[in-house]
PLY file of the C-alpha trace (Angstrom):
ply
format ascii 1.0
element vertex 308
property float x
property float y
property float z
element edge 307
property int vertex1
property int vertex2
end_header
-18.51 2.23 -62.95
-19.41 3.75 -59.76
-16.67 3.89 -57.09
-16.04 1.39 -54.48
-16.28 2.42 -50.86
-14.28 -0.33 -48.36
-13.45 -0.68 -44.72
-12.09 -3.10 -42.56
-14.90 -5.39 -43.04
-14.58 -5.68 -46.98
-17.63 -3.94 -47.29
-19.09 -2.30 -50.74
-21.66 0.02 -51.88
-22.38 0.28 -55.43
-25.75 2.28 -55.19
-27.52 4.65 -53.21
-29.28 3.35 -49.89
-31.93 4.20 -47.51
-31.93 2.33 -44.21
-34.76 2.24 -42.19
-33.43 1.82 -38.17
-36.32 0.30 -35.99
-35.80 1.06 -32.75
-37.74 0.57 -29.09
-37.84 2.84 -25.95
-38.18 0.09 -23.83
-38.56 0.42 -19.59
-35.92 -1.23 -17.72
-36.43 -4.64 -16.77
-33.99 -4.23 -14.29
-35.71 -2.11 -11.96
-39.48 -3.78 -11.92
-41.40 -2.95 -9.36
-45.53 -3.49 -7.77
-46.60 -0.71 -9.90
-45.10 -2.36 -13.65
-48.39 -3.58 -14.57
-51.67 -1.39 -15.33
-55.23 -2.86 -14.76
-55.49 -3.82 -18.18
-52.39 -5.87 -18.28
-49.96 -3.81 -19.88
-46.52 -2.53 -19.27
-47.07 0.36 -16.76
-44.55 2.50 -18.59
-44.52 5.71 -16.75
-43.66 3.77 -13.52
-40.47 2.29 -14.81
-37.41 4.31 -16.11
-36.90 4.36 -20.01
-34.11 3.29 -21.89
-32.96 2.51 -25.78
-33.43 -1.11 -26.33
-29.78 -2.79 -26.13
-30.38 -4.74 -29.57
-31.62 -2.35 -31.23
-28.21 -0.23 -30.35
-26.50 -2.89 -31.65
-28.53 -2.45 -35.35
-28.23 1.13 -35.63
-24.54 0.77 -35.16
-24.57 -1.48 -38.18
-26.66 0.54 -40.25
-24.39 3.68 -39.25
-21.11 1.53 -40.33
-22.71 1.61 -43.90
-23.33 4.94 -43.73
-19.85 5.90 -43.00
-18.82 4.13 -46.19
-20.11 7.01 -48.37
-22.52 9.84 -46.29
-24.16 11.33 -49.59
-25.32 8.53 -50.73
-26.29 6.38 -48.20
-29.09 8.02 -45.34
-30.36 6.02 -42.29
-33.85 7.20 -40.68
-35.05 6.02 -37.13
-38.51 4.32 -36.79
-39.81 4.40 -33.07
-43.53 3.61 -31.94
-44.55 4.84 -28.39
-45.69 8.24 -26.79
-44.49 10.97 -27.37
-41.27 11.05 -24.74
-39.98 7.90 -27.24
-38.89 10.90 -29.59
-35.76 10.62 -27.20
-35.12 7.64 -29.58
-34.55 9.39 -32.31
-32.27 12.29 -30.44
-30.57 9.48 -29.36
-29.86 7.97 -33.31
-29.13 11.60 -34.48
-26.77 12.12 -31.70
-24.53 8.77 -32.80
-24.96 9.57 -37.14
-28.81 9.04 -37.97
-30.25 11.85 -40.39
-33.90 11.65 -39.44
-36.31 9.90 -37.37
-39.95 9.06 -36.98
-42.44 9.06 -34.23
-45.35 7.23 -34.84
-47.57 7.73 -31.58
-51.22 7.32 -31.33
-53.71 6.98 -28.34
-55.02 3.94 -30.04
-51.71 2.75 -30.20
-51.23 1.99 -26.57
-51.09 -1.86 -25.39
-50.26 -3.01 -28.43
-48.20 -6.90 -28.62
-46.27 -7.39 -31.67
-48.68 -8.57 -33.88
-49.88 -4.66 -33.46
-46.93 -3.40 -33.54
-45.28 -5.02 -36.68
-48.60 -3.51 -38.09
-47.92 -0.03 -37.25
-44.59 -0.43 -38.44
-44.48 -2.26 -41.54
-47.39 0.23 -42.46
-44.38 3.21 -41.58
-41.84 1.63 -43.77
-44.34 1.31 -46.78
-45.54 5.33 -46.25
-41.40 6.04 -46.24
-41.03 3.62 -49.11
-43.48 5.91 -51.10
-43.08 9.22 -49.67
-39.51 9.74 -48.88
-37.52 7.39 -50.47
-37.18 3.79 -51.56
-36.10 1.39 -47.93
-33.31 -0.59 -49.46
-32.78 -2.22 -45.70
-34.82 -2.40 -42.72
-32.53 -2.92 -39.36
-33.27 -3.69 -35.94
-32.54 -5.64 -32.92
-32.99 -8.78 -32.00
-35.63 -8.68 -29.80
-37.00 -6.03 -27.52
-35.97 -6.59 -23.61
-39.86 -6.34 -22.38
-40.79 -8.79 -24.33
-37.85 -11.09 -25.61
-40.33 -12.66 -28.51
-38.08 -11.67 -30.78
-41.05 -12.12 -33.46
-41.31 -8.00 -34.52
-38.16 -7.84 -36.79
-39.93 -11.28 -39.02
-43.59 -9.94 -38.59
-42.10 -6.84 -40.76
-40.62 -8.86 -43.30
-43.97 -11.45 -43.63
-46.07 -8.05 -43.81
-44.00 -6.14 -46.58
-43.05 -9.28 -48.56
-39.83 -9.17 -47.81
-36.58 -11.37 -47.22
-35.42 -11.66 -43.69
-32.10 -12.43 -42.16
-32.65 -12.71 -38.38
-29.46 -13.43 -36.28
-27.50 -11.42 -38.12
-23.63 -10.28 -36.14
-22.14 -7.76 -38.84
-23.25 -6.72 -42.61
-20.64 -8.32 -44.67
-20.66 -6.57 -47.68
-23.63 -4.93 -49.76
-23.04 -5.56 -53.73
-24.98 -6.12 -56.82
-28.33 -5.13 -55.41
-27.50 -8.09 -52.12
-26.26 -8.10 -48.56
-23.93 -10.45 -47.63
-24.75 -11.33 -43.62
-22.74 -13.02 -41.01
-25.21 -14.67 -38.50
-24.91 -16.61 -35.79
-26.32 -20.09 -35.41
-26.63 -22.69 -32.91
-22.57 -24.45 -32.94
-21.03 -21.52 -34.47
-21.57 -18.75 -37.47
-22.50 -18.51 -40.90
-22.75 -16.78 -43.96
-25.79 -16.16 -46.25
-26.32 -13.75 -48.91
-30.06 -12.04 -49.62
-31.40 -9.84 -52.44
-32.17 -6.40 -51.39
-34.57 -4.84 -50.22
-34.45 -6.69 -46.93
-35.05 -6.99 -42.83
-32.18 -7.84 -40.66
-32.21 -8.62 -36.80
-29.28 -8.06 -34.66
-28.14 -9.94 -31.75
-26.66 -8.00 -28.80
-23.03 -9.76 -30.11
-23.04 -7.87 -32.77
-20.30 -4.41 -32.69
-21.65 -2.23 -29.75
-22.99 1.35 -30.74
-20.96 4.13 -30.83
-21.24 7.04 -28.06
-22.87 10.14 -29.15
-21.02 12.72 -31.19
-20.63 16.00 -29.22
-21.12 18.58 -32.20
-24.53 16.47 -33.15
-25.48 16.50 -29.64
-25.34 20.28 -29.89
-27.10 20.09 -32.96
-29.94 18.53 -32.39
-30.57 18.47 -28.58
-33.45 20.70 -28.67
-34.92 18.20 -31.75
-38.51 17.41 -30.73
-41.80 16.69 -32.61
-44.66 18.26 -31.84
-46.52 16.57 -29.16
-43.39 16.82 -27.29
-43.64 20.87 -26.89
-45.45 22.69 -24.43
-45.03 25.95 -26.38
-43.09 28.36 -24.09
-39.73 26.53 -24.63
-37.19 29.60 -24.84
-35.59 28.04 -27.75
-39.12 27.51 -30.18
-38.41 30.51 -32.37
-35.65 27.77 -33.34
-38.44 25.70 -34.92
-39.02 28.23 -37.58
-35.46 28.74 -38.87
-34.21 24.97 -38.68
-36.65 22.56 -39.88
-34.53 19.84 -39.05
-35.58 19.91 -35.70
-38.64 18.84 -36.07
-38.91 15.56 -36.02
-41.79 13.28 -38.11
-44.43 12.34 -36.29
-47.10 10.08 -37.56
-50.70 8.37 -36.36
-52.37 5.70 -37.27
-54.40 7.53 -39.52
-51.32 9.30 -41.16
-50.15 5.79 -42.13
-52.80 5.09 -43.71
-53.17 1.89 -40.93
-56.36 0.09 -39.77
-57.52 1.14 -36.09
-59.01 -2.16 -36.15
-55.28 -3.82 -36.31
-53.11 -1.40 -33.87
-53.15 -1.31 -30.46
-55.58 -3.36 -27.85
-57.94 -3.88 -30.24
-55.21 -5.82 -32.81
-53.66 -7.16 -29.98
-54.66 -11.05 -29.61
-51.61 -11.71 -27.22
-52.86 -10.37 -23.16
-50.01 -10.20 -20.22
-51.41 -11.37 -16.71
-48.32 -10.23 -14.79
-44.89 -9.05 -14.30
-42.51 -10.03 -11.64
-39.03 -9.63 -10.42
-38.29 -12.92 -8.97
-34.60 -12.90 -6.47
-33.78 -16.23 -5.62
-32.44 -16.18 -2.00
-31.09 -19.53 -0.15
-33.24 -19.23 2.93
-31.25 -22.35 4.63
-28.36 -25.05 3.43
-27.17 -27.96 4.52
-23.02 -29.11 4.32
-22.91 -32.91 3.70
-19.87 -35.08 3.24
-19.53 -38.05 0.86
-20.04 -40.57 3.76
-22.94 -43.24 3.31
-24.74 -41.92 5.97
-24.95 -38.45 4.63
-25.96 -39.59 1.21
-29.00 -42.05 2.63
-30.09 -39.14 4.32
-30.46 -36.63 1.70
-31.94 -39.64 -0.47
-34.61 -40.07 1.92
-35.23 -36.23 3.07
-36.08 -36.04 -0.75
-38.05 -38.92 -1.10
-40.35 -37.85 2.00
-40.66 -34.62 0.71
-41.79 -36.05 -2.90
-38.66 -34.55 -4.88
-38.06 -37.33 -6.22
-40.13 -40.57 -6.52
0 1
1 2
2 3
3 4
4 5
5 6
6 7
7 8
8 9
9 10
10 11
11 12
12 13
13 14
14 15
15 16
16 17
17 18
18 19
19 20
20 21
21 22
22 23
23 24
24 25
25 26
26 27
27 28
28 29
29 30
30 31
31 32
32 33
33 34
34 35
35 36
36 37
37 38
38 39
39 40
40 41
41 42
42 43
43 44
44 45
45 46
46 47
47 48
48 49
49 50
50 51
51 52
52 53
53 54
54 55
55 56
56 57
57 58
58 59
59 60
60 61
61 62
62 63
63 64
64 65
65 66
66 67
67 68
68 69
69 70
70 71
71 72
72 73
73 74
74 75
75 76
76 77
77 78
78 79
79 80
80 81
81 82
82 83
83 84
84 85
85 86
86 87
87 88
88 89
89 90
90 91
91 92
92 93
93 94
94 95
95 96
96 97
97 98
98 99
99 100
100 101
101 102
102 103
103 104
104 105
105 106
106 107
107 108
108 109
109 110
110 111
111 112
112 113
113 114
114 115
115 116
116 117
117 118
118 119
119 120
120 121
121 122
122 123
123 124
124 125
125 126
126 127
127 128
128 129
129 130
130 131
131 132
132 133
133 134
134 135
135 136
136 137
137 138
138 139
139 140
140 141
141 142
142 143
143 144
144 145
145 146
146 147
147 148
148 149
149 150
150 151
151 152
152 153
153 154
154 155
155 156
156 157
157 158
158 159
159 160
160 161
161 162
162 163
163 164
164 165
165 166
166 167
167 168
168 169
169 170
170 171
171 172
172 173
173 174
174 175
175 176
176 177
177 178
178 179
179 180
180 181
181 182
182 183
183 184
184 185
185 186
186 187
187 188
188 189
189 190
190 191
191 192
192 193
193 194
194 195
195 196
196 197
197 198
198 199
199 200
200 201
201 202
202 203
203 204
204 205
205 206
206 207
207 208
208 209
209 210
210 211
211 212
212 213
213 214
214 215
215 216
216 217
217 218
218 219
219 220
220 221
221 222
222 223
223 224
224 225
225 226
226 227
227 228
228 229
229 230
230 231
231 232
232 233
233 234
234 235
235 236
236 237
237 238
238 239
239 240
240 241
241 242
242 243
243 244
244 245
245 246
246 247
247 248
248 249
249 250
250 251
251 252
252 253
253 254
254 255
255 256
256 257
257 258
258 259
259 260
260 261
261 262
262 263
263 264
264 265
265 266
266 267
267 268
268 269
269 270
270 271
271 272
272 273
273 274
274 275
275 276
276 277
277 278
278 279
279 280
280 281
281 282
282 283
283 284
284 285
285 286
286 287
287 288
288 289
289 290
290 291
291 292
292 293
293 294
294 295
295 296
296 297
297 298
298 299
299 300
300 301
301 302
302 303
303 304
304 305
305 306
306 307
């Protein structure tokens, strides 16, 4: 019988796994400005800075706490969809314990909602399923903080036929060909076990991610794929005698994906606007419990047809 591999969290692997880590370079909502929206009614993502979606953090994390478990037999790949400056994704996974990543970037690409997107991806997952290895477990966040639909992670699953387990706080244990899930529910938390191969969201309560490991950083900091070179890089003689850092990079067409389905044109879902709206209390009014006082704010609110 094959060994057992535990940690704090009772966890087991009997088998071999490949994880699958989708993950977003998402602009930061926290800085929006007059220029975050293009004509078209997209995300004007050059104009806002560009940062790892928190949830999604909070998934590779998990998948890397499998990992740990047993290294040689368990390998987690990063799955990002953007341009090509969202291969910083990927650095980012290989810097914290990921062992490969995937760009999928494509002109056509661009505006998609996540009806598009889930496309592109589940379309990913089924060329890695067939190419590279069998996906055993597809993890990502929650939900993506420029969009907060939280509907990618499930659109997957529905697309690949397989079982979901959205909510999800920490993998439990993975046994017997299942993955026993602790997820959080309105009133508390519980436990459900689902037959591999299978999606799991992650909320942002789930165990933080790990900082970056300084001997992978040196490893792969100059880890690129190809649209991200310029060519005169005084490290690209690099390229030639360490494969591993190049990362994949796919299109549409590489997928094997319908143009028809990705991007603008597969995108049903169209954003009018973005705003950052700061409440401020332009003026306030102290009142005491008197009868007068009360009366007065009564009325103020009738005549101003607050209430009525």
């Amino acid at each position: 019988m094959p060994r057992r591999f535990r940690n704090i969290t009772n966890l087991v692997i009997y088998m071999k796994l490949n994880i699958v880590v989708l993950a977003k370079q998402v602009p930061d909502t926290r800085n929006v400005g007059k220029d975050a929206m293009t004509a078209e009614g997209t995300v004007n993502r050059a104009a806002l800075p560009a940062i790892f979606n928190p949830e999604d953090l909070n998934a590779l994390e998990q998948a890397l706490r499998i990992k740990d478990l047993d290294p040689k037999n368990v390998k987690v790949g990063i799955v990002t969809m953007g341009p090509p400056r969202a291969g910083e994704i990927i650095r980012q996974g290989l810097y914290r314990g990921a062992d490969c990543g995937w760009l999928l970037t494509d002109r056509k690409s661009a505006g998609a909602d996540t009806l598009a997107t889930s496309y592109f991806l589940s379309k990913a997952i089924e060329k890695i399923d067939k190419e590279v290895g069998h996906v055993d477990i597809v993890l990502g966040g929650r939900q993506a903080i420029d969009g907060d639909t939280a509907q990618v992670g499930p659109q997957v699953a529905q697309k690949l036929g397989l079982n979901q387990v959205t909510y999800a706080e920490e993998v439990l244990k993975i046994e017997d060909g299942k993955a026993t899930i602790r997820r959080h529910i309105d009133g508390g938390v519980e436990t459900v076990v689902a037959p591999l191969p299978v999606v799991i969201t992650v909320n942002g309560s789930a165990a933080p991610a790990r900082p970056c490991n300084a001997k992978r950083v040196m490893k792969y900091k100059y880890a690129t794929c190809p649209m991200e070179r310029k060519g005169d890089e005084p490290w690209s003689g690099l390229y030639e005698t360490r494969p591993y850092l190049t990362l994949g990079q796919w299109s549409i067409a590489d997928c094997g994906a319908d143009y028809e389905q990705c991007g603008l044109a597969g995108s049903p879902t169209k954003v009018s606007a973005v705003k950052s709206i700061v409440f401020q209390a332009k003026e306030s009014q102290t009142l005491t419990s008197t009868d007068a006082d009360i009366e007065g704010l009564v009325k103020e609110l009738l005549d101003k047809n607050i209430i009525g």
